[in-house]
C-alpha positions in Angstrom: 42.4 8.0 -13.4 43.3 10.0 -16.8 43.0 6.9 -18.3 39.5 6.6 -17.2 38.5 10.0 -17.9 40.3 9.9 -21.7 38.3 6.8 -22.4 35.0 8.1 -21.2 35.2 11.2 -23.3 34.3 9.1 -26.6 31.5 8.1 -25.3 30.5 11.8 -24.3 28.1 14.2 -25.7 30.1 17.5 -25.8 27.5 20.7 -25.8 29.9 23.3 -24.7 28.5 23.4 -20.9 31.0 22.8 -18.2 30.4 20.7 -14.9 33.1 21.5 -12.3 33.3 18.4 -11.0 34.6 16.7 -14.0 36.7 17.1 -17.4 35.1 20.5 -18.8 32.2 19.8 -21.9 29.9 17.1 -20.5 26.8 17.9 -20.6 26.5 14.8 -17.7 22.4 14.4 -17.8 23.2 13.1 -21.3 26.1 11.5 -20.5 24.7 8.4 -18.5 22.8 5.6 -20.2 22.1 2.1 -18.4 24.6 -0.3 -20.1 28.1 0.3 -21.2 31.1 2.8 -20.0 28.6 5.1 -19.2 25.9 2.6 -17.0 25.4 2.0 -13.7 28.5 0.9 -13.0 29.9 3.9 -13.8 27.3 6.2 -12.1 29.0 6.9 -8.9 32.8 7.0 -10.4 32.8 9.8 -13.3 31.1 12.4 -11.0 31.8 13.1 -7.6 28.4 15.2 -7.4 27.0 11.2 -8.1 28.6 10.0 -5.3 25.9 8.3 -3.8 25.0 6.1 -6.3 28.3 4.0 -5.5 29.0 4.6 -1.7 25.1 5.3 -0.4 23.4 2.0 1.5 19.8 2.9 1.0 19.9 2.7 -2.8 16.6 1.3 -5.3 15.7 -0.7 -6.8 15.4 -3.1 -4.6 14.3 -6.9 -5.0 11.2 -7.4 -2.5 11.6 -10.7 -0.4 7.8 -11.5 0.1 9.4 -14.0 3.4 10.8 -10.6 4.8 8.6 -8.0 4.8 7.3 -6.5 8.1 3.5 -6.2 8.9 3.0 -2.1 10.8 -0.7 -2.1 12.1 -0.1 1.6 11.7 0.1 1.7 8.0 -3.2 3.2 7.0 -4.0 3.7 3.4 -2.1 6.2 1.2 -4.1 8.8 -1.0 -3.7 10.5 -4.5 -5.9 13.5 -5.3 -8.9 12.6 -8.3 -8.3 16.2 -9.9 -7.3 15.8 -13.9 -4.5 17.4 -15.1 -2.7 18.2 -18.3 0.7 17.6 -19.0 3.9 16.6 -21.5 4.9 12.8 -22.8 8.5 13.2 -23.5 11.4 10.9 -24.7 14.0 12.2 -22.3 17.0 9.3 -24.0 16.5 7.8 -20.7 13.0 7.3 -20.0 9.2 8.2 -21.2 8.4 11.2 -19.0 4.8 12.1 -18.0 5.6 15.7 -16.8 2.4 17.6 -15.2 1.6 20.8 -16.4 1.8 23.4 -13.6 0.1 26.1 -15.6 -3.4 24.4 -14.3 -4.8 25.3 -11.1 -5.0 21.5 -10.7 -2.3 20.2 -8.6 -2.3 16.5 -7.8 -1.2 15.7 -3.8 -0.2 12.3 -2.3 -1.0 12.0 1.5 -1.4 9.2 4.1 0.1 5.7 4.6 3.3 6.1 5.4 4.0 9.8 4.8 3.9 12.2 7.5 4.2 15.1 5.1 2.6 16.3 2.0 3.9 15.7 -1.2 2.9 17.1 -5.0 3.0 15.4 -8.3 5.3 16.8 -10.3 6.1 13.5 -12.9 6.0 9.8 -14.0 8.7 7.8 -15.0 8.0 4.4 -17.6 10.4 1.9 -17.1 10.6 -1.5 -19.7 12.7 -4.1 -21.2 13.1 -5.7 -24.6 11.8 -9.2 -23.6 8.9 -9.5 -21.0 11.1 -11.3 -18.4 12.6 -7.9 -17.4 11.8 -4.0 -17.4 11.1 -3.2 -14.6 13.1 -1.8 -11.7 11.9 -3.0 -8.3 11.4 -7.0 -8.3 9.5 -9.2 -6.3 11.2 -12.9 -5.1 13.9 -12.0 -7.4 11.5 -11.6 -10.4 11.0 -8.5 -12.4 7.9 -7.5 -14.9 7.7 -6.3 -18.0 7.5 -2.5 -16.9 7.0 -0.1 -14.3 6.0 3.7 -14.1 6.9 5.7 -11.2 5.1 8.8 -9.5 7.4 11.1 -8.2 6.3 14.2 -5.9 8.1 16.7 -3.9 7.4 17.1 -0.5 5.7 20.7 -0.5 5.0 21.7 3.0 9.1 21.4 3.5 10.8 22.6 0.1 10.0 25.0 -2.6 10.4 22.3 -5.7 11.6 19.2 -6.9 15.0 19.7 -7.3 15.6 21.1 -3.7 13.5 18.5 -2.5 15.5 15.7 -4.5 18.3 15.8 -2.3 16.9 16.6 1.0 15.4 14.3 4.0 11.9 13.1 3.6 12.0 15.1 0.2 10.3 12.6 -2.3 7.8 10.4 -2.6 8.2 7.4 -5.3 4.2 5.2 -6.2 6.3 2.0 -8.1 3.7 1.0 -10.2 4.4 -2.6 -11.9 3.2 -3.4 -15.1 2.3 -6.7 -16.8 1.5 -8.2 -19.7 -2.8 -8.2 -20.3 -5.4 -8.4 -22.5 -7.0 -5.7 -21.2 -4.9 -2.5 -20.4 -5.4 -0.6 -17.8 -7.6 2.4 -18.8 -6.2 5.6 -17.7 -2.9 3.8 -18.5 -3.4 3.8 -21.9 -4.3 7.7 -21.6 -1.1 8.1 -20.4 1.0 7.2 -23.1 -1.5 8.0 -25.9 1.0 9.9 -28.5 3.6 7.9 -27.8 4.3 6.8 -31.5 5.0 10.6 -31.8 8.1 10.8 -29.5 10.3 8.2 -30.9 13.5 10.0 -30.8 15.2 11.0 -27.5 14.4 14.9 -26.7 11.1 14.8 -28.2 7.6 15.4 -26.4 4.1 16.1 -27.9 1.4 17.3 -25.6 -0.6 14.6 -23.3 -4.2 13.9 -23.4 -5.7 15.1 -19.9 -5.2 12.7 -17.0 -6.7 11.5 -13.9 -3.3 10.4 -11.7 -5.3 8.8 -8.9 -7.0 6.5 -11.6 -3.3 4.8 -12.6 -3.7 3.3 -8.8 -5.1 -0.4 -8.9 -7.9 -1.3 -7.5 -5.9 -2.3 -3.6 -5.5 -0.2 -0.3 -2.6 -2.8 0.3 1.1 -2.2 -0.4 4.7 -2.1 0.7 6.8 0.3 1.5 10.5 0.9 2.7 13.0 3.8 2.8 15.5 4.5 -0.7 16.7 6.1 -2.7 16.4 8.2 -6.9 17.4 5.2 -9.2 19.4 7.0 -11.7 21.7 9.9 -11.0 22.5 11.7 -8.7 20.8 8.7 -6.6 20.4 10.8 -3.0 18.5 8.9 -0.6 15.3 11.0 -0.1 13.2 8.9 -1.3 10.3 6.7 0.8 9.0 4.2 -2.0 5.3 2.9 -2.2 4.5 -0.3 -3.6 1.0 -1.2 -4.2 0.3 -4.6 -3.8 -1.5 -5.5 -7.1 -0.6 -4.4 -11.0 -1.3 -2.4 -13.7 -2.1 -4.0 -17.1 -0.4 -3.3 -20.6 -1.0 -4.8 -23.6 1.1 -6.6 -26.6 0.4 -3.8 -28.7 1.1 -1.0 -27.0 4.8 -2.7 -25.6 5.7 -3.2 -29.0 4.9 0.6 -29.7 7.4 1.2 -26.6 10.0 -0.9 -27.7 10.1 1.0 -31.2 11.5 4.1 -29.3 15.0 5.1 -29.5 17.5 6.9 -26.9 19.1 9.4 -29.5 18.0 12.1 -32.5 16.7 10.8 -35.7 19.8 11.4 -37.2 21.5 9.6 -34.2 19.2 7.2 -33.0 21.4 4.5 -31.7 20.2 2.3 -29.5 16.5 1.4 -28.2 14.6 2.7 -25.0 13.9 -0.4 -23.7 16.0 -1.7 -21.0 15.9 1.5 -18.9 16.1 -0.1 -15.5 18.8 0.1 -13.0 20.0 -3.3 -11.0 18.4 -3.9 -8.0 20.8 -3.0 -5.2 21.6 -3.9 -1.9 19.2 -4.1 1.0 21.8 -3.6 3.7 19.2 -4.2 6.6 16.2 -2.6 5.5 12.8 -3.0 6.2 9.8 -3.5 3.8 6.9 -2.7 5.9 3.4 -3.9 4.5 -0.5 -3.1 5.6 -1.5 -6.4 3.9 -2.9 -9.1 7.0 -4.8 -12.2 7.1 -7.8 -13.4 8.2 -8.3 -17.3 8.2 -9.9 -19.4 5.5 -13.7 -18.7 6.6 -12.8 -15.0 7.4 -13.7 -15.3 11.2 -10.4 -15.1 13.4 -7.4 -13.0 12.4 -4.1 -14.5 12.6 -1.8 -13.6 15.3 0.9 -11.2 14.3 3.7 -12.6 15.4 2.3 -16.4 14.4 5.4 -17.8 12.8 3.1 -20.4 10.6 2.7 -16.8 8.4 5.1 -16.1 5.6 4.1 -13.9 2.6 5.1 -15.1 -1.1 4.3 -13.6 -4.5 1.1 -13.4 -5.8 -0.3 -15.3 -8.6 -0.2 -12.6 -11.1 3.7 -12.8 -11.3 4.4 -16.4 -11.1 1.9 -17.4 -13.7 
């Protein structure tokens, strides 16, 4: 193992702060990338406190098998607050962070479908690759789109803030929102990462335009939903994931602007952004519930549940 540890040090960022769990000096939230000695791979090895991410059995991503998923007739639509909020765009070196400002009277709450508890916006997450055949982090049938931003909120009638919350049973709430290539992007989408020519270099952030969270959702009260985990360390499984059952739309322009991003300082900026996804995982038994059920052609009689002539399959808008 000192073998391990000696080579991993020269790929370490040393700050002066000390993590018990490890050699002294890492500063580990910049320590892990997603490629490399210090990827995914490697997650769940360097730090016991990351444990999870190689032993745990409800990890995410996940890739969504359209012939598996479960229809609950008890899946009743899921719901964002409309309030408008301010907030941060940052270049974390991992990811581009939407963080909501919490200096507003305006908090944003997510409620309904499958959650039996309330939960509180606290960020988003933008995921994306170099090429448009990959980027994001959940798939569907094995395929992945160019992007996907994630809503994450805490569940506040059970823990005081995020981070308690992170590691804790029924403690977060994850929207997966996938992206794909349009004409037309998405309107409050583009909102969101207005200003993001100005946070090329990992640690920066500039000050987001005021945003309307529950306008990100498409246009659907259909979606999936199953039980996982956080997708980049310390990867505790507290997470109940929400899929909506349509996309969001981005545009060539605006994924060129992402992909110009880098992951270090401008004096270090090494390598690009893109590619922030983690590998799918495995499903290890899992359900994928869904509220999405047919009617026949001519809308009149609604197939029977258990009707084994019904299979689902990917929609248009990814095979195309």
């Amino acid at each position: 193992m000192t073998s391990v540890w000696a080579c991993l040090l020269l790929f370490a960022s040393v700050t002066g702060e000390e993590e018990p769990s490890g050699p002294p000096g890492i500063d580990w939230g910049q320590w892990w990338t997603y490629d490399g000695i210090s990827g995914p791979k490697f997650w769940g090895v360097v730090n016991p406190k990351w444990s999870m991410c190689r032993v745990g059995r409800r990890q995410s991503p996940v890739s969504i098998d359209p012939k598996t998923l479960l229809f609950d007739p008890n899946l009743t639509p899921f719901s964002v607050d409309k309030a408008t909020v301010s907030g941060d765009l940052v270049n974390t070196g991992h990811s581009i962070e939407w963080r909501a400002g919490f200096g507003s009277r305006a908090l944003v709450n997510i409620t309904g479908g499958p959650l039996s508890y309330t939960y509180t916006l606290t960020h988003a997450r933008l995921h994306f690759g170099a090429r448009d055949t990959q980027g994001s982090e959940h798939l569907v049938g094995g395929k992945a789109f160019p992007a996907e931003l994630q809503l994450y909120g805490y569940n506040s009638q059970l823990y005081r803030n995020y981070t308690q919350a992170s590691s804790q049973v029924y403690g977060i709430v994850g929207i997966a929102l996938l992206i794909q290539i349009g004409d037309l992007m998405t309107p409050e989408l583009r909102v969101l990462l207005e200003g993001v020519q100005n946070i090329t270099y990992g640690g920066t952030s500039v000050a987001a335009a005021s945003l309307v969270v529950h306008a990100l959702l498409p246009n659907t009260v259909h979606y999936l939903t199953y039980e996982g985990s956080l997708t980049e360390p310390a990867c505790h499984e507290s997470v109940t994931w929400i899929i909506p059952n349509k996309p969001l739309y981005i545009n060539v322009a605006m994924m060129h602007r992402l992909r110009r991003l880098r992951q270090g300082n401008h004096t270090l900026a090494n390598a690009p952004l893109s590619n922030n996804f983690r590998p799918q995982q495995e499903f290890n038994h899992r359900t994928v519930r869904t509220n999405i059920f047919f009617t026949t052609a001519d809308q009149r009689e609604r197939c029977h549940l258990h009707d084994p002539r019904i299979i689902y399959k990917a929609g248009s808008w990814l095979t195309s």
